[in-house]
N, C-alpha and C positions, 0 to 999 in steps of 0.2 A: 749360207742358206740362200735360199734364189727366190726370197717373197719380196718382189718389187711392184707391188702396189703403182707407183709414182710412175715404172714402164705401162703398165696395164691402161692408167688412167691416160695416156696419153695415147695409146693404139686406140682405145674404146672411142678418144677426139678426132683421131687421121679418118674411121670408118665414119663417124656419126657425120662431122664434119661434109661429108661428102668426095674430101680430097681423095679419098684411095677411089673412088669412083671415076672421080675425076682424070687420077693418072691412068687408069684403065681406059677411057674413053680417049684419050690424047697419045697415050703410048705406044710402041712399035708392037709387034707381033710379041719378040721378047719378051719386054714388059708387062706382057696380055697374060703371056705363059704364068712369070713368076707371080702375081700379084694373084691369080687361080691358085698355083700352090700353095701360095700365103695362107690362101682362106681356106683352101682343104684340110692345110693341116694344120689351122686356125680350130675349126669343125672338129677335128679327129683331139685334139687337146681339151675340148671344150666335155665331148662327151665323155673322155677319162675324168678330168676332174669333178665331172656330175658322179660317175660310179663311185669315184675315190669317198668323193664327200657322204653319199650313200651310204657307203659301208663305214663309213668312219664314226657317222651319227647313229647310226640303228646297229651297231657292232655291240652286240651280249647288252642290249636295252640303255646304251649311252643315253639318247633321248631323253628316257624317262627319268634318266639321273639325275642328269642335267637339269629337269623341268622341276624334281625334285617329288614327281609323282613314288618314284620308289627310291628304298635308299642302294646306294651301292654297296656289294659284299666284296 
């Protein structure tokens, strides 16, 4: 299974942190490049797991089941 939390929390510290800015601001063209792809397809992951999560919570009224407003059949 590929839920690593303990990666996430550490990418979420390299951006906040300012370092990936940093190596952007200091790095060669190269660097310029990869560190853009990073975060495009940073971006492009982000808004799959917003759909993912979407449909995974309001998929046949999970929501509500969960909340305990209706019961599940």
């Amino acid at each position: 299974m590929l839920l690593d939390l303990e990666l996430l929390n550490k990418l979420e510290e390299y951006i906040a942190s300012g370092d990936l800015a940093f190596e952007f601001e200091h790095g060669d063209e190269d660097k310029r490049y990869l560190i853009l792809d990073f975060l495009e397809k940073l971006m492009d992951l982000a808004e799959l797991a917003d759909e993912t999560a979407t449909e995974l919570i309001f998929k046949k009224g999970q929501l509500e089941a969960l909340a305990g407003i209706i019961p599940q059949k």
